[in-house]
C-alpha positions as a Python dict, from the first residue, in 0.01 Angstrom:
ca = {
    (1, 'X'): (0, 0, 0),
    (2, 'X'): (264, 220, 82),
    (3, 'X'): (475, 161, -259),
    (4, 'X'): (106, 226, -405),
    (5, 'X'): (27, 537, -266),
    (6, 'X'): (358, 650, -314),
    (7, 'X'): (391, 542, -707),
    (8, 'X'): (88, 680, -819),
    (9, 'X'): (-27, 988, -614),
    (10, 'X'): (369, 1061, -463),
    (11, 'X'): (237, 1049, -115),
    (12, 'X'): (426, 919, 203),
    (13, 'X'): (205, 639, 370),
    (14, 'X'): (140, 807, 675),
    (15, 'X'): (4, 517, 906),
    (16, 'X'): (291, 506, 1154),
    (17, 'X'): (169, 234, 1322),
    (18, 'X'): (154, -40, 1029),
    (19, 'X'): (510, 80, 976),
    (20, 'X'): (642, 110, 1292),
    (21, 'X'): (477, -274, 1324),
    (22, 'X'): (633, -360, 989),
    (23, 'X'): (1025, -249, 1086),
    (24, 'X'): (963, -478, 1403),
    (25, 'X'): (842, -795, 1243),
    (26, 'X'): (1120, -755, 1019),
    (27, 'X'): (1438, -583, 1195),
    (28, 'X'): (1582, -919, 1248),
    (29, 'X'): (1854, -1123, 1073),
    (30, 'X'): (1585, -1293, 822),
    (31, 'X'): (1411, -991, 773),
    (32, 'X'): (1741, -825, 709),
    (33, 'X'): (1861, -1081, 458),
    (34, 'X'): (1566, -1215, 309),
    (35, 'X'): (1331, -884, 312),
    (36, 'X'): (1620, -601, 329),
    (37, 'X'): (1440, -373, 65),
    (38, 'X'): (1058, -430, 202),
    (39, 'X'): (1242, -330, 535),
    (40, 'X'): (1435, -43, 400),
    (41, 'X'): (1102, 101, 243),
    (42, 'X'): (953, 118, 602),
    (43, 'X'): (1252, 289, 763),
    (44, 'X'): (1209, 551, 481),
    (45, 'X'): (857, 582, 512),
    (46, 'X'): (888, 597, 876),
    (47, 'X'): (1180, 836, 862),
    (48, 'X'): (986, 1078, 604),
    (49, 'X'): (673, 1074, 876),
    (50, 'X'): (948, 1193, 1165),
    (51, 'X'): (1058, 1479, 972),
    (52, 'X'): (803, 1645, 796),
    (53, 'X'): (456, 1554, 1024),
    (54, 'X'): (629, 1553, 1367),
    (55, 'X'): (938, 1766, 1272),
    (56, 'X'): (1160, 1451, 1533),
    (57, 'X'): (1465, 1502, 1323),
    (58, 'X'): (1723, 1280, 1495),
    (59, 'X'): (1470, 998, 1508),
    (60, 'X'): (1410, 1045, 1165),
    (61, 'X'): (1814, 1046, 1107),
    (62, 'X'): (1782, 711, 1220),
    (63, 'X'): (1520, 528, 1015),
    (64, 'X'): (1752, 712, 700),
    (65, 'X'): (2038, 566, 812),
    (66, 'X'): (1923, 202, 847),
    (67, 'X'): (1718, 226, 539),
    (68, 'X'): (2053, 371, 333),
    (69, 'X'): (2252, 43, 569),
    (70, 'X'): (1995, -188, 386),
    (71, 'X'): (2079, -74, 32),
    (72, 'X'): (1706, -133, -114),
    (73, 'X'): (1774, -250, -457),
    (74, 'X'): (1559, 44, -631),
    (75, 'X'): (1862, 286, -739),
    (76, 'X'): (1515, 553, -643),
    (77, 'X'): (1470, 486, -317),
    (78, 'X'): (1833, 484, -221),
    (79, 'X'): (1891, 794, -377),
    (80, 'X'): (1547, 963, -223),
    (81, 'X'): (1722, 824, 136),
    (82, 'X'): (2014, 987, 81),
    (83, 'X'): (1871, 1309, -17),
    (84, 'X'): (1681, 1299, 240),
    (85, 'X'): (2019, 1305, 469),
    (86, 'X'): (2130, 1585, 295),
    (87, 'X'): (1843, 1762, 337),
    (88, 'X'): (1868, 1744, 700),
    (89, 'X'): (2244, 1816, 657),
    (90, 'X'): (2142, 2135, 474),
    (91, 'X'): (1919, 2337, 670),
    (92, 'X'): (2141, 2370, 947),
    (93, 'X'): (2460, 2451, 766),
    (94, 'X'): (2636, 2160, 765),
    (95, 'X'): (2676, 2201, 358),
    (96, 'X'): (2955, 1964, 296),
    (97, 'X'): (2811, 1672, 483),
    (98, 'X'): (2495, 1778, 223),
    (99, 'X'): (2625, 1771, -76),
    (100, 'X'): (2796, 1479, 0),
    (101, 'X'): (2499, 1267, 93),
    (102, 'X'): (2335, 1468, -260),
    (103, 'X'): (2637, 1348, -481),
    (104, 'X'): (2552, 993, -301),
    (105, 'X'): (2178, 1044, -427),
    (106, 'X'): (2300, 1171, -792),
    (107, 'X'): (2523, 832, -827),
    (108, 'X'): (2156, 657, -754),
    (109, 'X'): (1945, 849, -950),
    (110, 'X'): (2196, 795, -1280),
    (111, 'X'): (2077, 423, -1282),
    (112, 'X'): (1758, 474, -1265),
    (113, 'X'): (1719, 618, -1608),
    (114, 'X'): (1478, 843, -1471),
    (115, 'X'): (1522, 1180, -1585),
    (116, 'X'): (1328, 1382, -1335),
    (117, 'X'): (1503, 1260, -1059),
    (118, 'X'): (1866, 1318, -1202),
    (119, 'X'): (1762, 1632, -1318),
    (120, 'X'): (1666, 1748, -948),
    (121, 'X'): (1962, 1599, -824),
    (122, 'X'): (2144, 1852, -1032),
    (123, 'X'): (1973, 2134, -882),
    (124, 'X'): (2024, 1974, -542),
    (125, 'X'): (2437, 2001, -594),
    (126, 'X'): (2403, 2307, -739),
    (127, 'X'): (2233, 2495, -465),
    (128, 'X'): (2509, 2290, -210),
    (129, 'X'): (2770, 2435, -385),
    (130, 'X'): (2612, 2799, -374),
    (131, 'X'): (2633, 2743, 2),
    (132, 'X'): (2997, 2638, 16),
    (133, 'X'): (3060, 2936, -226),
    (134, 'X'): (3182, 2750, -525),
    (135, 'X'): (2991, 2984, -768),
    (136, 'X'): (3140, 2954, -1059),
    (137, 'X'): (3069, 2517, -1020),
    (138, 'X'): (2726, 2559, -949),
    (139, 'X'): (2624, 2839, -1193),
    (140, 'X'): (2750, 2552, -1433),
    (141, 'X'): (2536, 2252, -1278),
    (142, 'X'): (2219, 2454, -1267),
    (143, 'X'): (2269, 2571, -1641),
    (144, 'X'): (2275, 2184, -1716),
    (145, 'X'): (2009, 2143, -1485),
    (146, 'X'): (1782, 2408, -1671),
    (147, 'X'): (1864, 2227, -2021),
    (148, 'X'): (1572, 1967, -1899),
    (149, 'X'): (1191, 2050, -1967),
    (150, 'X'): (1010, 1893, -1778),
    (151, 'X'): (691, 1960, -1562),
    (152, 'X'): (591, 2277, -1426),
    (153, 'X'): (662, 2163, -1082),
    (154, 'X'): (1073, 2085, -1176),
    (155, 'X'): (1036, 2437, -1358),
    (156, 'X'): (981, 2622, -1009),
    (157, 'X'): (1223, 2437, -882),
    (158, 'X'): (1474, 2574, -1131),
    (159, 'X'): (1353, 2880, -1046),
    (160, 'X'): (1373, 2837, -685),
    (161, 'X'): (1731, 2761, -755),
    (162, 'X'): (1840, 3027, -982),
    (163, 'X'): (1710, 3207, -677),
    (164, 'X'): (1939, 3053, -445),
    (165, 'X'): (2227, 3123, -611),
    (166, 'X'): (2148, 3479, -657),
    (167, 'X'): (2113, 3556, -285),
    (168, 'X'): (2423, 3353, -267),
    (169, 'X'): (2623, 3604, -497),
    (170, 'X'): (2505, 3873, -326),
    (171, 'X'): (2544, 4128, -595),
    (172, 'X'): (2350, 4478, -687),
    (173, 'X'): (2130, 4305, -873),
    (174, 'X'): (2043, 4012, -687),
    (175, 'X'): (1717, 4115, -526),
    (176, 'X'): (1603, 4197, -849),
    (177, 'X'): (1700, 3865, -956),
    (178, 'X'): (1553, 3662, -691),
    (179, 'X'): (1214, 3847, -725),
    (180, 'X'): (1251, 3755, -1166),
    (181, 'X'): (1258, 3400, -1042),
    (182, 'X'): (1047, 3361, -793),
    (183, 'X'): (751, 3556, -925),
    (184, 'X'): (705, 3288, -1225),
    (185, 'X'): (617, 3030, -905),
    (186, 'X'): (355, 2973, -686),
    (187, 'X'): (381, 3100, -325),
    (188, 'X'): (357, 2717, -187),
    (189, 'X'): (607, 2725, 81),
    (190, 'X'): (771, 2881, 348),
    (191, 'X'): (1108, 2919, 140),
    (192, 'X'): (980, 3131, -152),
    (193, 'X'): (800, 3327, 69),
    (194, 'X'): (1109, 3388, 293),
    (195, 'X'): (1327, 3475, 19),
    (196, 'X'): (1095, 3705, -131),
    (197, 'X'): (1057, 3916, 176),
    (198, 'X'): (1410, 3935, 201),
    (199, 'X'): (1474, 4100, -142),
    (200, 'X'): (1175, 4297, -72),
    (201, 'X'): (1305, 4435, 216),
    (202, 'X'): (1663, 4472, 85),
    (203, 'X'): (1469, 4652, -216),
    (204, 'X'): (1360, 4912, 53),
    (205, 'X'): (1047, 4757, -96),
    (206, 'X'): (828, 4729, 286),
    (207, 'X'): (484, 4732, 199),
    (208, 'X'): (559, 4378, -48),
    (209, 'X'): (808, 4250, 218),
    (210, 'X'): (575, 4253, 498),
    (211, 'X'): (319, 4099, 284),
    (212, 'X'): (555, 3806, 221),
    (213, 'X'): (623, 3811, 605),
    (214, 'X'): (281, 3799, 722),
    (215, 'X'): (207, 3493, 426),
    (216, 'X'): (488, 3335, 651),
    (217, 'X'): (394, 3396, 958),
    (218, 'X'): (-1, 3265, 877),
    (219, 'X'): (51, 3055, 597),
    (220, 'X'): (331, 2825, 691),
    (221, 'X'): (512, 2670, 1008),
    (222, 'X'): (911, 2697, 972),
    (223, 'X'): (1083, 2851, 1265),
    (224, 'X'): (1350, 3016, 1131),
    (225, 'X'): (1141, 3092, 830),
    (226, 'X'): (949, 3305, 1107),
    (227, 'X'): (1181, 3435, 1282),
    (228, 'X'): (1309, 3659, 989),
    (229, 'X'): (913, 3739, 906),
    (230, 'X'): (888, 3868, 1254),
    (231, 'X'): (1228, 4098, 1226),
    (232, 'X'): (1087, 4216, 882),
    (233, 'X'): (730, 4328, 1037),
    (234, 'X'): (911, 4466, 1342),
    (235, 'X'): (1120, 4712, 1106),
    (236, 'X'): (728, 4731, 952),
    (237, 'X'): (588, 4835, 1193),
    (238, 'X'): (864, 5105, 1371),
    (239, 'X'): (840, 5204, 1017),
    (240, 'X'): (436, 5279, 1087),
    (241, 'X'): (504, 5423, 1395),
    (242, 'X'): (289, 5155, 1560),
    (243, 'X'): (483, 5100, 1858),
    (244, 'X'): (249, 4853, 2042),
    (245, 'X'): (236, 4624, 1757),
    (246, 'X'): (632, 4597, 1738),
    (247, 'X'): (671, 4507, 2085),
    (248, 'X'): (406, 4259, 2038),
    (249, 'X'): (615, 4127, 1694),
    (250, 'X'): (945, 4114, 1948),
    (251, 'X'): (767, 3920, 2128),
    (252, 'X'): (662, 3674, 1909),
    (253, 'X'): (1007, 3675, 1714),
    (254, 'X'): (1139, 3561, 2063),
    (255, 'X'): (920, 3246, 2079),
    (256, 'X'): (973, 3132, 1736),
    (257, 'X'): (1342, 3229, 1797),
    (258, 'X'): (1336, 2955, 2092),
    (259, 'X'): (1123, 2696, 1883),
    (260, 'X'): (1408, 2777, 1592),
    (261, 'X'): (1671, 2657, 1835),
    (262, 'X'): (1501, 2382, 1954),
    (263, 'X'): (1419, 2228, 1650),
    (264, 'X'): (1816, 2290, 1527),
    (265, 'X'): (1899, 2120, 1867),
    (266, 'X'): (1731, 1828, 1743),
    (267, 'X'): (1874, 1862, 1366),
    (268, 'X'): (2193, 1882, 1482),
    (269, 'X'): (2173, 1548, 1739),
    (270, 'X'): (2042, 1430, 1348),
    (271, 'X'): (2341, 1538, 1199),
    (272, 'X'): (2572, 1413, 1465),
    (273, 'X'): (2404, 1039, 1355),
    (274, 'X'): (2506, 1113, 993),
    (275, 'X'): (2862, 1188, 1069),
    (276, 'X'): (2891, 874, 1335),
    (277, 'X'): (2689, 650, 1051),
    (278, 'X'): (2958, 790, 745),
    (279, 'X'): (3233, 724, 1050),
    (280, 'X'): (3122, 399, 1080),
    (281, 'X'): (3077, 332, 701),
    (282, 'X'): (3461, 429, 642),
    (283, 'X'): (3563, 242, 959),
    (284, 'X'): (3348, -71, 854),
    (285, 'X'): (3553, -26, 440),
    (286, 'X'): (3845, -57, 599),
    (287, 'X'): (3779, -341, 828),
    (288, 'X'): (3626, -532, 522),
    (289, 'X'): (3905, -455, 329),
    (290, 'X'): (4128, -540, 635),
    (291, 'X'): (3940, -917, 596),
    (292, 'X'): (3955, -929, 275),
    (293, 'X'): (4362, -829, 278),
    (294, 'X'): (4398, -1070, 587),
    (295, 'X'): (4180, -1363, 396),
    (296, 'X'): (4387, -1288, 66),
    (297, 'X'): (4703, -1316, 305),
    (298, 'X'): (4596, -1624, 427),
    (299, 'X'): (4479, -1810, 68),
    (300, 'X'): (4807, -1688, -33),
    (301, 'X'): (4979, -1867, 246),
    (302, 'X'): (4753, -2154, 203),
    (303, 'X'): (4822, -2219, -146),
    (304, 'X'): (5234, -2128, -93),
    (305, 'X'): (5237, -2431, 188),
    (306, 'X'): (5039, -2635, -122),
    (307, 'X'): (5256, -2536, -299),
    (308, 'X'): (5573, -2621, -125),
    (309, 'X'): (5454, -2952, -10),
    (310, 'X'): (5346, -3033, -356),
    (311, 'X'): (5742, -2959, -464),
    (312, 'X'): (5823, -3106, -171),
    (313, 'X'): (5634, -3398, -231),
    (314, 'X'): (5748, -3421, -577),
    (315, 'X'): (6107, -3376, -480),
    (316, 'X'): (6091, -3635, -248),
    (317, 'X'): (5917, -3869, -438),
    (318, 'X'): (6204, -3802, -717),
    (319, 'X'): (6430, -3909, -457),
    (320, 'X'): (6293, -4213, -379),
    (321, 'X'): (6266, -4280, -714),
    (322, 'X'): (6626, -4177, -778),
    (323, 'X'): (6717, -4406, -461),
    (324, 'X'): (6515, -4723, -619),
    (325, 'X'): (6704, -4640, -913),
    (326, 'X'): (7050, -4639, -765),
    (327, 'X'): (6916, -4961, -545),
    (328, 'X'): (6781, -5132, -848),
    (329, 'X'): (7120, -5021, -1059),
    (330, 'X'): (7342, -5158, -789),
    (331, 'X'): (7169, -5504, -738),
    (332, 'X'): (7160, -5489, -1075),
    (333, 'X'): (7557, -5478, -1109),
    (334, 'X'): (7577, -5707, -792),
    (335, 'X'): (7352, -5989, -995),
    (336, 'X'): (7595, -5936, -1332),
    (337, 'X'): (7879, -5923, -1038),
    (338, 'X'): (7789, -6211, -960),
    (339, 'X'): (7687, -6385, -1202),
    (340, 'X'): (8024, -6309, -1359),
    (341, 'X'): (8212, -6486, -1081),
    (342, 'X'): (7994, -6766, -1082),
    (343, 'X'): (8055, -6827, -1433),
    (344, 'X'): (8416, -6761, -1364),
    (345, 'X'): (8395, -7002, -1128),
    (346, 'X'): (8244, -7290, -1302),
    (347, 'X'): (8472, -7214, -1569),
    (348, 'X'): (8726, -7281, -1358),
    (349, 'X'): (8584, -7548, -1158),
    (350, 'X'): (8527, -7775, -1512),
    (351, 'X'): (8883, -7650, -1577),
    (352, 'X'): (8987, -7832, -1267),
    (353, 'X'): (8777, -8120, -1312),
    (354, 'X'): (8900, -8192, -1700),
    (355, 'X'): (9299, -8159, -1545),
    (356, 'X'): (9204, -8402, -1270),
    (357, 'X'): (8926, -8627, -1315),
    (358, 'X'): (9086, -8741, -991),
    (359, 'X'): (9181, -8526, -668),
    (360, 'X'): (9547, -8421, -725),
    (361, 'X'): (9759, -8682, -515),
    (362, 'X'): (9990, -8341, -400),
    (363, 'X'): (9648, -8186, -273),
    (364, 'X'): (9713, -8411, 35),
    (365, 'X'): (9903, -8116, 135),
    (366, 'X'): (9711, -7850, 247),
    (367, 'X'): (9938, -7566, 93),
    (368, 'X'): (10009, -7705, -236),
    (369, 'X'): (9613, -7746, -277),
    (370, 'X'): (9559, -7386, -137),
    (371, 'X'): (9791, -7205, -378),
    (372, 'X'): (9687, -7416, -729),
    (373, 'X'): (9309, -7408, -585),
    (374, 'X'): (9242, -7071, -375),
    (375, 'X'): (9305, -6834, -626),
    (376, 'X'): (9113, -6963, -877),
    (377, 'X'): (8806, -7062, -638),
    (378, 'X'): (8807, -6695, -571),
    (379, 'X'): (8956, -6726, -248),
    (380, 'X'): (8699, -7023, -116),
    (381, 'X'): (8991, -7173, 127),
    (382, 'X'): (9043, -6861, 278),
    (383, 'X'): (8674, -6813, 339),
    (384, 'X'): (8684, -7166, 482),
    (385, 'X'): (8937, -7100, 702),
    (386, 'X'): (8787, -6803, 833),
    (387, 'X'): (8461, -7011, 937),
    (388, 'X'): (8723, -7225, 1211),
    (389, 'X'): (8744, -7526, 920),
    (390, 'X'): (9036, -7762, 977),
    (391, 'X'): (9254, -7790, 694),
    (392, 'X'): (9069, -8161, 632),
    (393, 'X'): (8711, -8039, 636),
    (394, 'X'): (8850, -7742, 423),
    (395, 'X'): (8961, -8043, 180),
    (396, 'X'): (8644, -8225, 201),
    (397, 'X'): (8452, -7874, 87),
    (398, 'X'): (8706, -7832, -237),
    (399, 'X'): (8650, -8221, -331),
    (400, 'X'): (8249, -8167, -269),
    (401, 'X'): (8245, -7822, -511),
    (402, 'X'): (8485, -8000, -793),
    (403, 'X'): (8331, -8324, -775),
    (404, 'X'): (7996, -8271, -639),
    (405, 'X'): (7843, -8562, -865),
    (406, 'X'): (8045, -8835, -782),
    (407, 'X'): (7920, -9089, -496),
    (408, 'X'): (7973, -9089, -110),
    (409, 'X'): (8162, -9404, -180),
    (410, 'X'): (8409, -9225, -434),
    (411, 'X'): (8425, -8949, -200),
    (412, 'X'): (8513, -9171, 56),
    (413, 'X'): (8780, -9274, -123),
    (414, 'X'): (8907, -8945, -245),
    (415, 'X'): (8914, -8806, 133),
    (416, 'X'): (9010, -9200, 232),
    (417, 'X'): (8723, -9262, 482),
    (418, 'X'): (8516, -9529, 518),
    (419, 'X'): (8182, -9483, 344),
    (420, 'X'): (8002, -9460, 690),
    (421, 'X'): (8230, -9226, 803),
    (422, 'X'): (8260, -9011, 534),
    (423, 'X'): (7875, -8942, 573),
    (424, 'X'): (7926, -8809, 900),
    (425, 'X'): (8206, -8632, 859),
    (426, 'X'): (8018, -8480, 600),
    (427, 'X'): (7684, -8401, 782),
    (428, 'X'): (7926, -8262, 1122),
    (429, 'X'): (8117, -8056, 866),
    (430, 'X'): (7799, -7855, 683),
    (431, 'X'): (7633, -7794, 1050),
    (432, 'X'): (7994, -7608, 1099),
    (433, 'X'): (7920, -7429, 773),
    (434, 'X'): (7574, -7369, 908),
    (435, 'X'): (7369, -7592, 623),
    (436, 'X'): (7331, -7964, 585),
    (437, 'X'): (7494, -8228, 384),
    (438, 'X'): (7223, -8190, 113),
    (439, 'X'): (7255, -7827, 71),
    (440, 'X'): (7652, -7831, 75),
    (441, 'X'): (7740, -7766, -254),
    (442, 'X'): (7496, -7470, -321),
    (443, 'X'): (7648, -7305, 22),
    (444, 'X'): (8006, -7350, -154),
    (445, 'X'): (7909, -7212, -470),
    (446, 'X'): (7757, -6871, -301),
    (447, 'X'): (8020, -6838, -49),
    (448, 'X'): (8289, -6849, -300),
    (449, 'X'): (8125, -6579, -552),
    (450, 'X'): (8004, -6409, -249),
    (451, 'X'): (8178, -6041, -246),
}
């Protein structure tokens, strides 16, 4: 209803209660996240009630600021909230802050692609600037702003500004000017009035002042407005030499004077919430950005420590590989080691058995065997020795490698034991060795090519 009402006939809702009950059914985290525009609405509508029906500016400051917090997705709305602000901003001289919030609206209003409310944003920044004194800037806004014909009502409001600045430069002619602009409008609030009284009276024009002032005083409700209505129909009435009735004006200038204060007591606490809300705003930018800097910081170390254990990783697995490699390579060149000395040694063990089908009868001594045998068994009687063999169990080890075919009864006859005997002789020797009788002559074989 209120979007209605305020679409089609541009009227502010004005049932405070539905909205006051619609900001508390929805000033909550859902609300907030799921209904931030319907909510933002209300705290405009509610903040527009504040300030022009029951003239509670600060309160009003409030509702502004959580409705411009909520960022209602109509680009209109946002930039009616904000000109709101700067409207508040503005009639109690705080100029800067104003055309700040209006330059906020103006942003708004350009992506709305509606042309009556950039248009009176224009006018907005150019009156702002007339306060701060930057002439020259706003003469040039409010000649862009006057390229736009639109309805009679943005017309006046050209006027109204053209006004403005006039007063503002403050020349010869700029009572006449103010009264060429204002003239062409209707007398439908305080403001015109006001300002035409003033260049009436600086016209030395009294009798058209004071009608302005009294049109003030009766017609509208503006303290401050009043208070300079009541100054101009004091000098009125000294003027008329009516002396009761200019007491009686001081009188009344006094009252409105206080109700002026009060009501720029309350602007200003309004004011004070824009400039701890913008505080806050810049405060809660660079917190963000500190987050966002700090959660960069942290993906960034994240994805270095991925990064590094990744190379790590790789690195280490090349290492391993690189160590299988060098394993695999070296038992690799231990296999063709030794497969080369066990073909060197059955090469020379079939040389030994072709020169002696027989043991040699000299092998009966130990030495002569070891230096024609050792050598070329790659050093098996020394290994033999070194395993606490006697030289005759060394003996029966060479005759077992070199003739490991023959019978125990041959064998008994080569080592010249008794065929018993040389079975357990044979059996005591290989538990020496560590291995059986069976498994003799494979233990021989790897000893001697072992490295």
């Amino acid at each position: 209803m209120a979007d209605s009402i305020d679409l089609n006939h541009h009227v502010i809702y004005d049932d405070t209660v539905a909205l006051r009950k619609a900001i508390h059914t929805l000033n909550n985290p859902l609300g907030r996240t799921f209904q931030r525009s319907t909510l933002g609405k209300a705290f405009y509508y509610m903040g527009r009630n504040l300030e022009d029906d029951y003239s509670q500016v600060a309160r009003a400051a409030e509702c502004y600021v959580a409705a411009d917090w909520l960022k209602i997705d109509d680009p209109i709305y946002r930039g009616r909230v904000n000109s709101c602000m700067a409207g508040i901003c503005g009639n109690y001289g705080k100029d800067s802050l104003s055309l700040l919030f209006y330059e906020r609206a103006l942003e708004h209003f350009a992506l709305c692609n509606d042309t009556i409310y950039y248009a009176r944003g224009l006018l907005n920044i150019g009156t702002r600037m007339d306060a701060l004194h930057r002439l020259e800037e706003a003469d040039s806004i409010l000649r862009m702003a006057a390229q736009y014909d639109l309805t009679d009502t943005y017309c006046y409001s050209v006027n109204d500004a053209f006004a403005n600045h006039y007063y503002r430069l403050q020349s010869p002619h700029s009572p006449d000017s103010i009264i060429y602009y204002l003239r062409k409008n209707p007398i439908t609030n305080s403001w015109r009035a006001s300002f035409l009284a003033g260049a009436f009276y600086d016209l030395g024009q009294m009798d058209s002042a004071a009608y302005y002032a009294t049109k003030i005083v009766y017609d509208f409700n503006i303290p401050a407005h009043k208070v300079s209505a009541y100054y101009i129909l004091h000098k009125y009435a000294i003027l008329n030499n009516d002396i009761l009735a200019a007491d009686s004006i001081a009188g009344l200038r006094m009252d409105e004077k206080r109700n002026a204060e009060f009501e720029k007591i309350d602007s200003i606490d309004g004011i004070q919430i824009f400039e701890e809300y913008l505080a806050y705003c810049a405060v809660y930018r660079r917190r963000v950005l500190l987050y966002c800097l700090a959660g960069l910081l942290a993906l960034s170390v994240v994805v270095a420590l991925l990064w590094y254990w990744q190379r790590a990783k790789k690195e280490v697995h090349a290492q391993t590989e690189a160590v299988q490699l060098a394993q695999e390579a070296h038992q690799q060149t231990l296999e063709e080691q030794r497969n080369q000395r066990l073909e060197a040694l059955m090469q020379h063990v079939e040389h030994f058995r072709a020169r002696y089908p027989k043991p040699n009868k000299e092998w009966s001594n130990y030495e002569k065997m070891r230096s024609e045998l050792n050598q070329s068994l790659l050093c098996l009687l020394d290994k033999l020795a070194e395993r606490k063999l006697s030289e005759k169990e060394i003996r029966l080890c060479i005759y077992c490698l070199l003739y490991h075919d023959v019978s125990t009864k041959v064998l008994a006859e080569y080592m010249i034991y008794s065929a018993v005997g040389i079975r357990t002789f044979k059996q005591r020797t290989a538990q020496k060795l560590g291995t059986t009788a069976a498994n003799l002559y494979d233990y021989l074989v790897n000893l001697a090519i072992a490295d």
